[in-house]
C-alpha positions as CSV (number, residue, x, y, z in Angstrom):
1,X,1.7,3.0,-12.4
2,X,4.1,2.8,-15.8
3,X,6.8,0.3,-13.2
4,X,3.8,-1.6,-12.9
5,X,2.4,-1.5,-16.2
6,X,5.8,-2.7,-17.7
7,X,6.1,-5.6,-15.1
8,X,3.0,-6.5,-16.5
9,X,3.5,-7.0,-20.2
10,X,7.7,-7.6,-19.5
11,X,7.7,-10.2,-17.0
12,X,3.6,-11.5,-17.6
13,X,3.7,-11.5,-21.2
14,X,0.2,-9.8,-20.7
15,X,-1.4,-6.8,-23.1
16,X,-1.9,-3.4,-23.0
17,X,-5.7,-3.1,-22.5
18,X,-7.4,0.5,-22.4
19,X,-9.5,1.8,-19.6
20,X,-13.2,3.7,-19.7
21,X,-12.7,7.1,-21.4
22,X,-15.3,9.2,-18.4
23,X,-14.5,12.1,-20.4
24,X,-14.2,13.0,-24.2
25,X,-11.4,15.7,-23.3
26,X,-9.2,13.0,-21.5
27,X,-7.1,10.7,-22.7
28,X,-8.1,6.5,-22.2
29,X,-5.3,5.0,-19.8
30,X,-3.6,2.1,-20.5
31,X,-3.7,-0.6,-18.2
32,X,-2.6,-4.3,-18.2
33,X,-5.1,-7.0,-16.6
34,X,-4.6,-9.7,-15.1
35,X,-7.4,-12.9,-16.5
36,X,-9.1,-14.8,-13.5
37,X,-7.6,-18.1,-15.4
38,X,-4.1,-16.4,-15.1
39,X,-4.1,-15.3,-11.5
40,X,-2.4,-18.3,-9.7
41,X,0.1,-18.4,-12.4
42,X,0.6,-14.8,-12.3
43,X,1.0,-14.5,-8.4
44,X,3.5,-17.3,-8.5
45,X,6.1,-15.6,-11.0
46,X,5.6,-12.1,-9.4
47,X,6.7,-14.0,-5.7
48,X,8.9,-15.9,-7.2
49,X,10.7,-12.0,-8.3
50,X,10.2,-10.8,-4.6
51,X,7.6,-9.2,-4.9
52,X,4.9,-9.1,-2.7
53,X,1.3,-9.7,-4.2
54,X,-1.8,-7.9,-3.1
55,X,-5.8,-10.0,-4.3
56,X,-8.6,-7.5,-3.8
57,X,-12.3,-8.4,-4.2
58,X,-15.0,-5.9,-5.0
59,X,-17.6,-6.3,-2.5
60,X,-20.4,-4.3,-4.5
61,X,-21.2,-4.3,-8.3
62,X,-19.3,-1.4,-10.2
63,X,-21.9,0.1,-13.0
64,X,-20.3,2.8,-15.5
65,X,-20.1,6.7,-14.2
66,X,-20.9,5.7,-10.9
67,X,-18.7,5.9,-7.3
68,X,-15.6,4.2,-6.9
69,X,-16.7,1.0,-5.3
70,X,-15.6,-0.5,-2.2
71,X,-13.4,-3.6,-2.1
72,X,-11.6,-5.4,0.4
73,X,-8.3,-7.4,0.4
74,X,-8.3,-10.9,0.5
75,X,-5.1,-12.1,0.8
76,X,-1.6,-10.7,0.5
77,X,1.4,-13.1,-1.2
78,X,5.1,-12.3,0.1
79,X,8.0,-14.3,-0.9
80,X,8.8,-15.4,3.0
81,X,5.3,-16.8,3.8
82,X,4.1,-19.2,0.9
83,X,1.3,-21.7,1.9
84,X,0.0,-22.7,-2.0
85,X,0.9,-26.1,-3.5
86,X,2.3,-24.6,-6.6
87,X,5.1,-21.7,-5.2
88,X,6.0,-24.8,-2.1
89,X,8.8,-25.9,-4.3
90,X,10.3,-22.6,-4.5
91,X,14.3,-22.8,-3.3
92,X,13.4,-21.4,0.0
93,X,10.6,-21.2,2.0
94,X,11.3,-19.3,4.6
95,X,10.4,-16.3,7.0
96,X,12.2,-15.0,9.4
97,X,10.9,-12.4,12.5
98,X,14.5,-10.6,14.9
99,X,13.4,-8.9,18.3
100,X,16.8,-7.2,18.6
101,X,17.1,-5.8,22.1
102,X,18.6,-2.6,21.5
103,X,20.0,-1.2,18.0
104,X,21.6,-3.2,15.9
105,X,24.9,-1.0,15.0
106,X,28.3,-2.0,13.3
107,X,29.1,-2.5,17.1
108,X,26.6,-5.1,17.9
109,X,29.0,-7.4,16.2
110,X,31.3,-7.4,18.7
111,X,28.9,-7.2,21.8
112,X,26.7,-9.5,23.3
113,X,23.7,-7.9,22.8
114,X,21.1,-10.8,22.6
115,X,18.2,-11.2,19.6
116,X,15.5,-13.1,19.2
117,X,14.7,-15.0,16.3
118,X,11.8,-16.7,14.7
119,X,12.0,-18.9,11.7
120,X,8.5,-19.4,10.0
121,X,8.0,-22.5,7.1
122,X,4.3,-21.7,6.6
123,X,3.8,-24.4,4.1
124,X,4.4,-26.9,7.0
125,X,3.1,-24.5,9.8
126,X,6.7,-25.0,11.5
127,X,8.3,-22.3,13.7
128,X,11.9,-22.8,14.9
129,X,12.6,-20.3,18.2
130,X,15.5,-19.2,19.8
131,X,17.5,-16.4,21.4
132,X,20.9,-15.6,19.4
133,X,23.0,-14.3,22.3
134,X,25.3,-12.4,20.0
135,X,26.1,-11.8,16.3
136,X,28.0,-14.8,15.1
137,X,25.3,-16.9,16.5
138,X,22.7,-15.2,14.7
139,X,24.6,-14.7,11.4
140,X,25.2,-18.7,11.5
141,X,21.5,-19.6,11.9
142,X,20.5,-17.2,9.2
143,X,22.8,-19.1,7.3
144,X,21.8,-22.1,8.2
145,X,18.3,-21.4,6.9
146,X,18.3,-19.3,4.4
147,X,15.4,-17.3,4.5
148,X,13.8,-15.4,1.8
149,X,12.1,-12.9,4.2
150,X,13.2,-10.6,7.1
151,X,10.6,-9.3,9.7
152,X,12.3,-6.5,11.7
153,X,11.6,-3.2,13.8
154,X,12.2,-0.2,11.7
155,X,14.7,2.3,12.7
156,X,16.4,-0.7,14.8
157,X,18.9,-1.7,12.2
158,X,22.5,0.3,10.5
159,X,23.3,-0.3,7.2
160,X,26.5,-2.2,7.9
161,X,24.9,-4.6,10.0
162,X,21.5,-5.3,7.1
163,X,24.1,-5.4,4.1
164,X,26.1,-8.4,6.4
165,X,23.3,-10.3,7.3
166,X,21.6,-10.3,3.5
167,X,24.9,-11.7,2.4
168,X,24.4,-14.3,4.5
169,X,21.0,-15.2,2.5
170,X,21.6,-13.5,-0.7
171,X,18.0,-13.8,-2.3
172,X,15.9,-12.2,1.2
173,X,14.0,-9.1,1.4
174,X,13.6,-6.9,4.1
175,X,10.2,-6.0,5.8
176,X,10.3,-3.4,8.5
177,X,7.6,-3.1,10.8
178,X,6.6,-0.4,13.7
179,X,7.0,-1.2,16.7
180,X,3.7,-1.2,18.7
181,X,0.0,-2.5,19.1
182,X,-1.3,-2.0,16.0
183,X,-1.8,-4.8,13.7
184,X,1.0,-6.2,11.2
185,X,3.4,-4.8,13.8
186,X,5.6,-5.7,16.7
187,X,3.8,-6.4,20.1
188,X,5.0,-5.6,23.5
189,X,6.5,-8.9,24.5
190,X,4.2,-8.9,28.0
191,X,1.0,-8.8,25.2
192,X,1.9,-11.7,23.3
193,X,0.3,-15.0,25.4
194,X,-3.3,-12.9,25.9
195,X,-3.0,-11.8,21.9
196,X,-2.2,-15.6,21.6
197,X,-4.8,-17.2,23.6
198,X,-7.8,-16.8,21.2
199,X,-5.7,-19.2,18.6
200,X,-4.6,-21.6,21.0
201,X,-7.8,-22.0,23.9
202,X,-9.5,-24.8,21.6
203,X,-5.9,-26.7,20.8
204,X,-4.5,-26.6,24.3
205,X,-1.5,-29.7,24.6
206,X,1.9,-30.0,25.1
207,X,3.3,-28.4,22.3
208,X,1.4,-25.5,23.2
209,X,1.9,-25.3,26.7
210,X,6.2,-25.2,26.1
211,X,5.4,-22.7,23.9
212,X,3.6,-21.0,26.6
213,X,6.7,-21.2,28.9
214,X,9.1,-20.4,26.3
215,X,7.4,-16.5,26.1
216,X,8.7,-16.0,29.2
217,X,11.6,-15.0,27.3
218,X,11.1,-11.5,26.3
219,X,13.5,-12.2,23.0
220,X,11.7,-15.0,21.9
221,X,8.1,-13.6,22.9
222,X,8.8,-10.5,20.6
223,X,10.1,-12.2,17.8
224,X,6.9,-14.9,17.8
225,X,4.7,-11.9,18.4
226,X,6.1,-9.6,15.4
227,X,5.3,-13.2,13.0
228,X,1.9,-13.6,14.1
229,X,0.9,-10.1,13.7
230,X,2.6,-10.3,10.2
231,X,0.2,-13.5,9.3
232,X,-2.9,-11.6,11.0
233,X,-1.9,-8.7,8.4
234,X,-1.7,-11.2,5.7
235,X,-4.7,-12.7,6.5
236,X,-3.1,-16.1,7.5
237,X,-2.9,-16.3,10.9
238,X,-6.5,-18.4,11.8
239,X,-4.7,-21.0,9.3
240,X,-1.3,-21.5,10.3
241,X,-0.9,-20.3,14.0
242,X,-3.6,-23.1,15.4
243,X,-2.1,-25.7,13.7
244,X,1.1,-25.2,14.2
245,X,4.5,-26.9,15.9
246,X,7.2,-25.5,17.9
247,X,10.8,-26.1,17.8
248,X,13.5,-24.5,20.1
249,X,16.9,-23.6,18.3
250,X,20.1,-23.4,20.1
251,X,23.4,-22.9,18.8
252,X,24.3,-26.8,17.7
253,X,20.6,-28.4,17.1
254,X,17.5,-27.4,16.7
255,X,15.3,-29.5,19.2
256,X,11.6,-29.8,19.8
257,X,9.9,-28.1,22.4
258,X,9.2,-29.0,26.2
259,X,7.8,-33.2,26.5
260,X,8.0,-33.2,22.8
261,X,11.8,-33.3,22.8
């Protein structure tokens, strides 16, 4: 609570407001506010730091010495998935989701183990796809596009190998996710075209239907997988993933999917 309170006033330039004193024997908290006129300002300079940025409504009417009421969240900011017009120009724009298929240990870097990779520009509802059959090919496309986020299984990754690849893209953040069915994590590759279909049935064309044929690729079906659950979680996925466009990435271009090459 004080980190957050000194984030607040340090890099907000907001004041120290005092909360409801519920009893005379306790002492008033200090809290820092955020105005309604300053919240789109205010989320943009907190992303813009890597942080990732919670909006919570109240969903019934809070009255002094009553319950805690009940809210529900809205909307979650994170530096790797930016949709609004005024974060777009940000320096990067990108998110990025690896379906590593075993470990990822300092000896991955010589091997061929293969990894799936999903590149996400959400203000454009782009996804690049790909499989990186072993680490210099990975490390280059993470170069190449620089992302400011990393989706990745937790538990799945050694130090060596995370401290090489953020050098790569100096300004990302990691976001580790379980593996599993639960929402916001990573789905079993054979779920991911029935936990698809619900976005897709009413936009069915060719885009679509080599996107279809390129989850056959367990790789590239996890990685897609673990970025839609992370939108569902952030409450973006009925925007972006039914409107979006597919790209497959290979080691030398990046060309579109299927007839739309």
């Amino acid at each position: 609570m004080k980190q957050m309170r000194k984030l607040g006033t340090h890099n907000l330039g907001l004041n120290f407001t005092h909360g409801a004193q519920r009893d005379p024997s306790s002492r008033r908290m200090r809290c820092v506010g955020i105005p309604q006129s300053r919240l789109d300002d205010s989320i943009s300079k907190l992303v813009a730091l890597g942080y990732k940025v919670g909006v919570v409504l109240e969903i019934e009417s809070s009255q002094m010495g009553c319950k805690i009421v009940s809210r529900s969240l809205l909307r979650i900011f994170t530096p790797g998935v930016i949709t609004e017009d005024n974060m777009i120009g940000m320096e990067t724009r990108f998110a990025c989701c690896l379906f590593p298929t075993a470990f990822m240990c300092d000896q991955f870097v010589q091997s061929d183990l293969k990894c799936g990779i999903c590149f996400l520009d959400a203000s454009t509802a782009q996804f690049h796809l790909g499989v990186a059959a072993n680490f210099v090919e990975l490390e280059t496309q993470i170069k190449k596009f620089q992302p400011r986020e990393i989706l990745f299984p937790i538990q799945m990754l050694s130090q060596k190998v995370k401290l090489r690849l953020t050098s790569a893209s100096p300004t990302l953040i990691w976001t580790f996710l379980k593996e599993g069915e639960m929402d916001g994590g990573f789905w079993a590759p054979s779920s991911v075209p029935d936990r698809l279909r619900p976005y897709f049935e009413n936009h069915l064309d060719e885009n679509v239907n080599a996107l279809c044929k390129q989850l056959h690729t367990p790789e590239i079906a996890g990685a897609f997988g673990g970025m839609a659950s992370y939108l569902r979680r952030l409450k973006l996925d009925r925007d972006i993933l039914p409107n979006s466009q597919f790209f497959f990435l290979n080691s030398s271009s990046l060309n579109q999917l299927g007839p739309m090459a």
